[in-house]
N, C-alpha and C positions, 0 to 999 in steps of 0.2 A: 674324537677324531672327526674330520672334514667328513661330507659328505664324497667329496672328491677321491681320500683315502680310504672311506670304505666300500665303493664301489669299484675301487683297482682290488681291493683287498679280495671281494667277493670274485670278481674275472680271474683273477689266478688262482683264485680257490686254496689261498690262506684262511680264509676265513667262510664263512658258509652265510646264506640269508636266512637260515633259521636260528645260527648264531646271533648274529645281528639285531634280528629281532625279537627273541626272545630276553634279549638285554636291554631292548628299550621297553617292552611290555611291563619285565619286572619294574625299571626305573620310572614307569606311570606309575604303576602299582603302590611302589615306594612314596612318591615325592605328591600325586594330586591328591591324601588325605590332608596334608599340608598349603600345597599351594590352590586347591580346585582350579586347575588347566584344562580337563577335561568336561567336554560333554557327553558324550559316549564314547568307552574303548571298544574295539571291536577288535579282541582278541582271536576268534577263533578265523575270522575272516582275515588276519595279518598273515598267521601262524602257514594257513594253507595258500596264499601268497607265496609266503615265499619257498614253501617247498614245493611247488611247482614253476619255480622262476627259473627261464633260462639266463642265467648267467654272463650277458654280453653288451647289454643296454650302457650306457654312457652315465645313471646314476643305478646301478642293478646294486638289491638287496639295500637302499637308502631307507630308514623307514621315516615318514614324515607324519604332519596331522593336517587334518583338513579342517578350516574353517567352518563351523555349524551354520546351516541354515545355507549353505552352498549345495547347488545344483548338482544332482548325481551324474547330467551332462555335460557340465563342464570341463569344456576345450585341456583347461589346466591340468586338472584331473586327470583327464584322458589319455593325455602325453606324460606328466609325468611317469605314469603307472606302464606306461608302452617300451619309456626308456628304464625301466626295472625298479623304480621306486614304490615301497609298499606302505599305503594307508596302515596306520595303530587304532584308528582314530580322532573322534571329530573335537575341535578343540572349543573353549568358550567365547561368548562375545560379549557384546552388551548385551543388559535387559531389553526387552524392547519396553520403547516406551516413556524411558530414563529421560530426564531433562541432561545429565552429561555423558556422552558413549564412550568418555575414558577410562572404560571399566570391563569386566571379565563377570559372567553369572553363570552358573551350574543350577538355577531353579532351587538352592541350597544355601550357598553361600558365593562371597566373590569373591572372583580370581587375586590370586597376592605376589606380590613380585621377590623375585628368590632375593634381588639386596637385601629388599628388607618387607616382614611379613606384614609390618604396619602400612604398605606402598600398594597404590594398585601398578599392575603393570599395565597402564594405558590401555588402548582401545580404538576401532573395534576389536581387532585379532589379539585378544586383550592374554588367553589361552595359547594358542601357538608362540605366544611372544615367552611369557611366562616358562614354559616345558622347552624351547630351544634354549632359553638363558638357565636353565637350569641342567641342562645336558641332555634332556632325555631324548630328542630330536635333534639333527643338523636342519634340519628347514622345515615351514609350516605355509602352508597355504592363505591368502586372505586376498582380500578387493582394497582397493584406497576411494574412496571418494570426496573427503576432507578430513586425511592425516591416517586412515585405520592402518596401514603401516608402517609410517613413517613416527607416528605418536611413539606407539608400542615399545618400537625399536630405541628410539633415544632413551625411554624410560627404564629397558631393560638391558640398555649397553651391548646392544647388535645391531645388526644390518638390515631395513628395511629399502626395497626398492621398488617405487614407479615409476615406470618405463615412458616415453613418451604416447600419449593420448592412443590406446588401438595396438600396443605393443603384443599384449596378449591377446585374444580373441576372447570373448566372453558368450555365453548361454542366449542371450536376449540381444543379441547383435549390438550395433553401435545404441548408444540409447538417445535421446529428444536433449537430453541437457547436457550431453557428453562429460560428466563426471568421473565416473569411475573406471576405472581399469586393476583388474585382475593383475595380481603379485604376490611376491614369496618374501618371507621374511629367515633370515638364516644365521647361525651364529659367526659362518665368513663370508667374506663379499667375492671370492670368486666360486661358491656354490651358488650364491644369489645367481651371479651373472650366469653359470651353466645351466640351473634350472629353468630361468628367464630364453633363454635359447631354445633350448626344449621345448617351452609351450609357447612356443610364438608361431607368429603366422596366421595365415588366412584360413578359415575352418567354414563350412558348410553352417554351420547356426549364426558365423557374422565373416562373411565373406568379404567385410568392408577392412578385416584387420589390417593392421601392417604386415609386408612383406616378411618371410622369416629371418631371423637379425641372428647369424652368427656370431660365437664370442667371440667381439672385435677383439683386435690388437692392441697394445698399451701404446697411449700418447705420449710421443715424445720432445722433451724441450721444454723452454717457458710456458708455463699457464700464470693466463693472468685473472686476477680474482676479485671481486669488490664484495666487502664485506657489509651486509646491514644488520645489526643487534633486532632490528625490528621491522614487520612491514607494514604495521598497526598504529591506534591509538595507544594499544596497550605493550609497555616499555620489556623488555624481560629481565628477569630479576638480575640483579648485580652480579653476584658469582655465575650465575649461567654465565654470561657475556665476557665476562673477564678470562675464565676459561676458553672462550670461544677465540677470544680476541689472542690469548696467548700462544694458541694452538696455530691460527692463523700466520701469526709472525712467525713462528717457529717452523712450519710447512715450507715442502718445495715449491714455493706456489711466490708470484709478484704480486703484491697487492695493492690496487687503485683505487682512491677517491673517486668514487661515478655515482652523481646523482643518484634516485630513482623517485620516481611520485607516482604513487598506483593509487588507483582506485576502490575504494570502500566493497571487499566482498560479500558482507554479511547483508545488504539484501540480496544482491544477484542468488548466491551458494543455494538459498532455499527455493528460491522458482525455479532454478535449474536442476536440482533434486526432485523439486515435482516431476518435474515433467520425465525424469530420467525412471520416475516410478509411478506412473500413469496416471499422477493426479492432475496434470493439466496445468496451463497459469493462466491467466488474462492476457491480453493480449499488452497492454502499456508495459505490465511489469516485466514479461517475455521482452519486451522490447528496449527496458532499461537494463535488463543484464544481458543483454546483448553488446550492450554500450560499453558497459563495465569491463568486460572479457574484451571488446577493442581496444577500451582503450589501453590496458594491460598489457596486450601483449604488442601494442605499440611501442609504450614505454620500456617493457623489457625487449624487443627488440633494437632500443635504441642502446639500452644497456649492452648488449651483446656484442654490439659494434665497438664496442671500447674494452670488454674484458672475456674473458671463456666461460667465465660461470661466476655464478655469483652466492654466496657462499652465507646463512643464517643461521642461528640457533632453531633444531627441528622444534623444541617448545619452549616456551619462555621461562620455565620452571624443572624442574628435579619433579620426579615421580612425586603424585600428592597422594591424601590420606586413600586407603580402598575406601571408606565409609564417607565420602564426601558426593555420593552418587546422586544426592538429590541436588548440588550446589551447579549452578551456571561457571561452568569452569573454560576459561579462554586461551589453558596453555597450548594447546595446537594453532592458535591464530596463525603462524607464517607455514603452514603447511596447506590449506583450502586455498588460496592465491591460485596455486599452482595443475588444481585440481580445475578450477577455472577455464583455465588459459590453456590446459591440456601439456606443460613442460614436464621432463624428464628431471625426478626429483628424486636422492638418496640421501639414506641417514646412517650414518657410521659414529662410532665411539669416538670420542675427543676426547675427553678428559672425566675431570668427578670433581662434585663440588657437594659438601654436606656428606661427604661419602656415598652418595649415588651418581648414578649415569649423567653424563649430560652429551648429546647428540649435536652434531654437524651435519644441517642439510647442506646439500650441491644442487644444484639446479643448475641448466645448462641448456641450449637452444634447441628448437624441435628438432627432433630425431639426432642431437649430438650426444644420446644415450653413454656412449661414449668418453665425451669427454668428462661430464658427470661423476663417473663411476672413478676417472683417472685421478682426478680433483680428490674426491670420496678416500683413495688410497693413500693417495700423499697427505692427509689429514686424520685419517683414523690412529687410533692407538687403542694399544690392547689391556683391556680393561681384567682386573683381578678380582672378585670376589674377598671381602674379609674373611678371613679365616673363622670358624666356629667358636 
C-alpha cells in the first residue's frame, strides 16, 4: 500500500498505527536476516509512536526508516514525524571509508538487493532502498550528494528524489560546497512528492532553505526532452541505453537533438565535498570548481532554452556484484553533475535489462521541481519482481 493509502486508512480509522506498524516491524524482522537493511530497529520506540499518534497528520501512522548516521535534528525528521509518520528504524549505508559508496553495511554483512541477493542495492541509502523495494516501508529517509538517492533507487526499481539545491532544509545549514540536499526515497513518486512537501522550507538550523514547495500541480501539454546515454568519458552499458532509449520514444514526451558539452566533474565533486565537510580546499582548486559548476550550469542552461528536461540513464549499469566494495566503481557518473550545479534531479523505473532495474533520470531547471517529477511520470513504469 502507498504511503498515501495508509495514512487515509489510519484518518478514518480502518486501520489503526499500531496495526500498521506492527506489520512493518514484523516484515524487518522477517526480511533484514536476508537482505541486512537494517542498522538498528527501534521497535519499542515505533510501537509507542504510534499508540500515541493523533490521527490527522497528512502522512499519520506511515512507518519509514531513517538513514544511519543522520542527525536526531534533522529538519526532515522533524516534519515527517509532526505530519504522523513513525521511525521503525535506522537503515544502512556505506562503510565509511569504502573506495565505492554503492553499497549498504550492517558492521556484519552488506546490504543485498531484493531482485537479486547476488546485487548490492546501490548507495549511500543503500538500506532504506533495499527495505522500501522489498515492502517493508513506503519511504526511507536519506541525503544525495553524488547519486545517494538517486543510485539506490534505479538499482532497486523505485523512486528517488533531489529536489532543487535548499529544497529541504538540512542540520548544518547551507554547506561551503553546496552539495547535498536532504531527500526520501519511496516505492511511489507521489509519496516521494508528498513527503518532499512536508519537510520543506526554511527551518531555524538553515534559514537559507527554499521557501515551502507545495505539491505542485501536474504539467500539462508538450514536454520536450533531450536525451544523453551519457554525460562522461564513461559510455553506459548497451542494454541500459537501449531500454532508456525505448522508453524514451515510447513516452508522452517530444524528443530533441540538443547538444550538451559539460565539464569534467570529478575534480571539482571532491573540493566541494571538502569544503561541504569542513576539510577546506586551496584556494586555485576552490577556484576551478568554481569554474566547472559555471560552466555547467551555463551549458545546461542553454540546454533548457530548447527542451524541459533532459532526460539520462540514473547509472550506466544494472545493480553490480554487493562484493565489489573495494573496486572504483563509475556507475553513478550522470548523477554528481547535477549535485554540482544544484538541479532538481529524479529517478524512476523505466524498464529491466538482465532482469534488473534500470532507472530514468529527469533533471529539469532550478526550482522547475516540477516539471521533473511530470517528465519522471510519463516515463516510469511499474516494475514486478520475479516470482520465487
Amino acid at each position: 500500500m502507498t504511503a498515501r493509502g495508509i495514512a487515509a486508512r489510519v484518518r478514518s480509522g480502518s486501520s489503526s498505527a499500531v496495526e500498521v506498524v506492527e506489520a512493518a516491524l514484523d516484515a524487518a524482522r522477517r526480511l533484514d536476516p536476508v537482505l541486512h537493511f537494517l542498522d538498528e530497529l527501534d521497535a519499542d520506540g515505533a510501537r509507542a509512536a504510534a499508540e500515541r499518534l493523533e490521527p490527522s497528520g497528512a502522512l499519520a501512522g506511515v512507518p519509514f526508516l531513517i538513514k544511519s548516521r543522520t542527525p536526531p535534528d534533522a529538519p526532515i525528521l522533524a516534519r515527517l514525524i509532526a505530519a504522523g509518520a513513525i521511525p521503525i528504524g535506522r537503515s544502512t549505508r556505506a562503510r565509511p571509508g569504502a573506495i565505492s559508496q554503492t553499497f549498504g553495511w550492517n558492521g556484519r554483512d552488506y546490504t543485498r538487493n531484493p531482485w537479486d541477493l547476488t546485487r548490492s542495492p546501490g548507495g549511500s541509502t543503500a538500506g532504506g532502498a533495499a527495505a522500501v523495494a522489498a515492502g517493508v516501508v513506503p519511504l526511507a529517509t536519506g541525503g544525495d550528494s553524488g547519486g545517494s538517492l538517486r543510485i539506490p533507487a534505479s538499482f532497486c526499481g523505485i523512486v528517488g528524489f533531489k529536489g532543487t539545491y535548499g529544497r529541504i532544509p538540512r542540520p548544518g545549514g547551507r554547506g561551503l560546497g553546496g552539495l547535498t540536499t536532504a531527500g526520501l526515497i519511496g516505492a511511489d513518486l507521489d509519496d516521494v512528492v508528498l513527503a518532499t512537501s512536508v519537510a520543506s522550507g526554511p527551518h531555524r538550523l538553515d534559514p537559507t532553505a527554499l521557501p515551502q514547495w507545495p505539491v505542485p500541480a501536474r504539467v500539462a501539454g508538450v514536454l520536450r526532452v533531450a536525451y544523453h546515454s551519457t554525460l562522461g568519458v564513461c559510455p553506459a552499458d548497451p542494454g541500459v541505453d537501449r531500454v532508456l532509449r525505448d522508453r524514451v520514444s515510447a513516452a508522452d514526451v517530444e524528443v530533441v537533438d540538443v547538444p550538451l558539452e559539460l565539464a569534467p566533474t570529478d575534480e571539482a565533486w571532491p573540493v566541494l565535498s571538502g569544503l561541504d565537510n569542513g576539510r577546506g580546499a586551496e584556494a586555485d582548486a576552490a577556484h576551478r570548481a568554481r569554474e566547472v559548476r559555471d560552466h555547467n550550469n551555463t551549458s545546461l542552461a542553454d540546454l533548457f532554452a530548447e527542451v524541459d528536461a533532459l532526460v539520462t540513464p540514473t547509472t550506466l549499469t544494472v545493480a553490480h556484484g554487493y562484493d565489489q566494495h573495494e573496486a572504483s566503481i563509475v556507475t553513478g557518473d550522470p548523477c554528481w553533475v547535477f549535485n554540482v550545479t544544484g538541479h532538481p534531479a529524479v529517478s524512476v523505473p523505466a524498464g529491466l535489462a538482465d532482469g534488473l532495474p534500470v532507472g530514468a533520470q529527469v533533471v529539469a531547471p532550478h526550482g522547475a521541481d516540477e516539471v521533473a517529477l511530470e517528465v519522471a511520470r510519463r516515463l516510469q513504469v511499474e516494475l514486478l519482481p520475479p516470482a520465487d
